[in-house]
Backbone as numpy.savetxt, mean C-alpha at the origin, in Angstrom:
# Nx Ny Nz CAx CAy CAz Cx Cy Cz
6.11 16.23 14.15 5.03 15.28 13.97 5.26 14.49 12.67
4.84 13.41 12.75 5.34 12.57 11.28 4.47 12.30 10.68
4.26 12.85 9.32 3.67 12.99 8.15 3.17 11.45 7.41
2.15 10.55 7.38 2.03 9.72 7.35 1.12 9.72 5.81
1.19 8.91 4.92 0.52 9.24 4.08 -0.62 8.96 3.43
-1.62 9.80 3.05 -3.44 9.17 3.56 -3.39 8.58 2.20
-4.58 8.60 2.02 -5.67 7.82 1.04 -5.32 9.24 -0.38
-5.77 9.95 0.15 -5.54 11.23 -0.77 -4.37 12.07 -1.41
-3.49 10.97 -0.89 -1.81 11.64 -1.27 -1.59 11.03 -2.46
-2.21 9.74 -2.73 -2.10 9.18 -3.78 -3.00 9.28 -5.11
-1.93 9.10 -6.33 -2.54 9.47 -7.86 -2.92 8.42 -8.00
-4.26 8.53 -8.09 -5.33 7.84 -8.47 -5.27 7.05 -10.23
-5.28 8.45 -10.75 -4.96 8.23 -12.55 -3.89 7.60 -12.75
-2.81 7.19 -11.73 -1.90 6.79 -12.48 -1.44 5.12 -11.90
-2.32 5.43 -10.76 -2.59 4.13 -10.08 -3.77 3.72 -11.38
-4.72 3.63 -11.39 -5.42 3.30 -12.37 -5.04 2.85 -13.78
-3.79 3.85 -14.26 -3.43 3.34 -15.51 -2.82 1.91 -15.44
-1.60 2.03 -14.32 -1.26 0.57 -14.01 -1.44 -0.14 -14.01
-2.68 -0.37 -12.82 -3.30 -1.62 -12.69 -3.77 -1.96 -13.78
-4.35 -1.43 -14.50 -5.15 -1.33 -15.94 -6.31 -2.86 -15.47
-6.07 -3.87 -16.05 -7.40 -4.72 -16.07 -7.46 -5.16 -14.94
-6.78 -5.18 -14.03 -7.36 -6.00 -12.13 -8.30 -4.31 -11.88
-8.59 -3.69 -12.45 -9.77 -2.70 -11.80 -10.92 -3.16 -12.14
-11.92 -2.95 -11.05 -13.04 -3.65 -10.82 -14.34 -2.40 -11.27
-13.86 -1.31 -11.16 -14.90 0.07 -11.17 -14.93 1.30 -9.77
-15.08 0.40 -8.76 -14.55 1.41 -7.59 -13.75 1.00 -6.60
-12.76 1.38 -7.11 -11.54 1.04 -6.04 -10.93 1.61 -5.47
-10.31 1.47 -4.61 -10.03 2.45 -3.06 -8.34 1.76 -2.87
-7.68 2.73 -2.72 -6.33 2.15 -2.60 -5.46 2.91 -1.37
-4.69 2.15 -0.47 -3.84 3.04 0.03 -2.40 2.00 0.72
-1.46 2.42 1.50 -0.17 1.25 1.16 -0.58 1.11 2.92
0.27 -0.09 3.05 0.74 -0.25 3.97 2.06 -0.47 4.31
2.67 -1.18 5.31 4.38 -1.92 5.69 4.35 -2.79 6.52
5.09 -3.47 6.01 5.55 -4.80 7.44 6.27 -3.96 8.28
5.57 -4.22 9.68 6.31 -3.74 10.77 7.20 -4.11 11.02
7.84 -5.44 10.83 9.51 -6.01 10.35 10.18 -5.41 10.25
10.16 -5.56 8.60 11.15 -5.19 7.58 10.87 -3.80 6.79
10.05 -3.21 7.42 9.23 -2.14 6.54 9.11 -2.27 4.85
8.92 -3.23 4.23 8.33 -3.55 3.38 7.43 -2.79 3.09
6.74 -2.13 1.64 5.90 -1.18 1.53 5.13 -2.31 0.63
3.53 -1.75 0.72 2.49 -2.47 0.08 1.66 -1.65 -0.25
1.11 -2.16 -1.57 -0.14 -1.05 -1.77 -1.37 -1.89 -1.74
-2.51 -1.41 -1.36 -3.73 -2.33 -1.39 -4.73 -1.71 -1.76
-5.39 -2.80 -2.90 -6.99 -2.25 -2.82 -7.99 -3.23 -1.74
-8.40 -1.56 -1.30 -9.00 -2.55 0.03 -10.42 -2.61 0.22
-11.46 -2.24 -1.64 -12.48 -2.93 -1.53 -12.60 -3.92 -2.23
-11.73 -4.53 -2.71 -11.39 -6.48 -3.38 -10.45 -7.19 -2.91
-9.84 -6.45 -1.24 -9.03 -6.93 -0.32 -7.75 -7.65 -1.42
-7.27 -6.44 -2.07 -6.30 -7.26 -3.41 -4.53 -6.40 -2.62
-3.81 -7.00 -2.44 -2.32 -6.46 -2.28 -1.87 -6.09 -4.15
-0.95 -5.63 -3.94 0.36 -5.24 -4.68 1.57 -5.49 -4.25
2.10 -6.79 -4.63 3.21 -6.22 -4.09 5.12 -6.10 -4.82
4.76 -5.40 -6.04 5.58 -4.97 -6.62 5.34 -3.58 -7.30
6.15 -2.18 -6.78 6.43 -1.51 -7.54 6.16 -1.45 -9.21
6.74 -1.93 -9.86 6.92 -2.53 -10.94 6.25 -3.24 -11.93
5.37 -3.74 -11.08 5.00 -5.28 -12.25 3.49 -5.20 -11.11
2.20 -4.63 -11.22 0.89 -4.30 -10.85 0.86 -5.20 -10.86
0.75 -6.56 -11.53 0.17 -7.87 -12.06 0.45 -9.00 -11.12
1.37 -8.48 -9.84 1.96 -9.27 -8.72 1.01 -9.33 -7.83
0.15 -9.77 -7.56 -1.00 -9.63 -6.46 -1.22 -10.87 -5.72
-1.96 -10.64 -4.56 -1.96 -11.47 -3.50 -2.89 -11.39 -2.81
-4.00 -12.17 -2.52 -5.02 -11.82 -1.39 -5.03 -11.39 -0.09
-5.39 -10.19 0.42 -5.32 -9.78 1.33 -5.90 -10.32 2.43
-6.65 -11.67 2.38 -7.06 -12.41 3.61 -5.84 -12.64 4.41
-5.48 -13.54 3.67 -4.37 -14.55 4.68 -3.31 -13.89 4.43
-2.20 -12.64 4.66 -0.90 -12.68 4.21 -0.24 -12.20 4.74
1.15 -12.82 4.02 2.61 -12.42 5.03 3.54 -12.31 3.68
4.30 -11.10 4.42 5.37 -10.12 3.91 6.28 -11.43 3.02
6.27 -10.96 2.23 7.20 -11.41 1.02 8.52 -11.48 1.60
8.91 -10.39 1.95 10.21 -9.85 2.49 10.62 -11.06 3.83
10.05 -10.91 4.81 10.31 -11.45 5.86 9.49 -12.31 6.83
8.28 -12.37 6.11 7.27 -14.18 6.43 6.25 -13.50 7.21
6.82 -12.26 8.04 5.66 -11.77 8.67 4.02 -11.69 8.58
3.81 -12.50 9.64 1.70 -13.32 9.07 1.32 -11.77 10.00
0.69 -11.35 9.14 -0.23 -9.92 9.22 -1.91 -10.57 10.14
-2.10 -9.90 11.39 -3.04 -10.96 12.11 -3.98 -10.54 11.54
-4.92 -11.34 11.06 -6.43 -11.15 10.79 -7.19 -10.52 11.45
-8.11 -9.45 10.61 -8.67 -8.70 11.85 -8.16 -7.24 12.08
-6.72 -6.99 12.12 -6.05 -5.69 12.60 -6.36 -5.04 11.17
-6.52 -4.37 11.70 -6.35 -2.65 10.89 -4.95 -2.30 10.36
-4.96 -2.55 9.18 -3.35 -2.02 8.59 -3.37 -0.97 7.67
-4.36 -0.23 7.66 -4.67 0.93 6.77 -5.68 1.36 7.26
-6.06 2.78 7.07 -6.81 4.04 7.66 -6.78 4.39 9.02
-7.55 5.40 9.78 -7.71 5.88 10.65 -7.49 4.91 12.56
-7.83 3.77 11.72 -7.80 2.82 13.28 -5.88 1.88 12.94
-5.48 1.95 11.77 -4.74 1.30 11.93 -3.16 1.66 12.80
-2.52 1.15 13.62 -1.23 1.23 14.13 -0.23 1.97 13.69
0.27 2.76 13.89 1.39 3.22 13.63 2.34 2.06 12.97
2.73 1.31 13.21 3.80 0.58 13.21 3.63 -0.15 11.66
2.23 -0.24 10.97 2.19 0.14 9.77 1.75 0.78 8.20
1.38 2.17 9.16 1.59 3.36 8.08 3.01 3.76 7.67
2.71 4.39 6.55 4.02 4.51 5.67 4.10 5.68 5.90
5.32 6.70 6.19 5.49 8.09 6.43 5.77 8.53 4.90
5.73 9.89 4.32 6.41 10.24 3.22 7.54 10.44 2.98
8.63 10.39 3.57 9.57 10.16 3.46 10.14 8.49 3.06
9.39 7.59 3.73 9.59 6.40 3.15 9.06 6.16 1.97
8.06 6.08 1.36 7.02 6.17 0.30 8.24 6.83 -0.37
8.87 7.93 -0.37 9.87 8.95 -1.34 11.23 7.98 -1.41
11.29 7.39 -0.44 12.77 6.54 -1.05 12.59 5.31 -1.07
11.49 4.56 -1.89 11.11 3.30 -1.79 10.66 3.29 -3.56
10.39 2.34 -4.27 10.36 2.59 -5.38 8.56 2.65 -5.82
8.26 2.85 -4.63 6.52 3.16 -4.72 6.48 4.30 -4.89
7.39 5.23 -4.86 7.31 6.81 -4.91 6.18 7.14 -6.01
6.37 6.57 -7.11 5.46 6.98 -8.19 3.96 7.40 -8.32
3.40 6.47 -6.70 2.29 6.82 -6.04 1.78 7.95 -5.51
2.88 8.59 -5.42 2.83 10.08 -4.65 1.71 10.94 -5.83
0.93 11.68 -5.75 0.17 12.75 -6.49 1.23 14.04 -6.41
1.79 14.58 -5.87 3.00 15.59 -5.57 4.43 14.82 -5.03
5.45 14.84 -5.45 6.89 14.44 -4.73 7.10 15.23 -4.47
7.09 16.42 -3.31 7.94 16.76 -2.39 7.68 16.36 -0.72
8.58 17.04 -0.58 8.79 16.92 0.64 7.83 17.70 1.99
């Protein structure tokens, strides 16, 4: 069965330190992927705010209208790309999340 990774897999505190000033007070975060290119994304998804650099928090993008950096892919309005209703095709398994440079998100790295 493939291990997909929730809302709760992720460090909060250290997501928090990051972002540092785009936090609003209660924010809710969890990733998604382009079903493409599997592109990994992290989102806060009660100020509908993307991430989309590893690296550099300060890269953000509105989550209304958007398409994959990587490969143009327009994400349809409307679909579910995170939690319980969203598609397989883009949740992130832990194994990807572990060899992607979002790993840092992980609250535990193993396997």
């Amino acid at each position: 069965m493939t291990e997909f990774i929730k809302e709760a897999d992720l460090n909060y505190d250290l997501i928090l330190k990051r972002v540092g000033a785009y936090t609003q007070g209660d924010e809710d975060f969890d990733v998604f992927k382009c079903p493409v290119c599997n592109r990994i994304y992290l989102i806060e998804y009660e100020a509908d705010t993307i991430f989309t650099d590893p690296g550099n928090l300060s890269a953000l993008q509105s989550g209304e209208s958007f398409s994959c950096l990587s490969c143009g892919y327009s994400f349809p309005k409307g679909e579910a790309i995170i939690g319980p209703k969203a598609s397989d095709k883009y949740r992130v398994t832990r194994s990807e999340l572990l060899a992607s440079k979002w790993s840092w998100l992980l609250s535990q790295r193993t396997t």
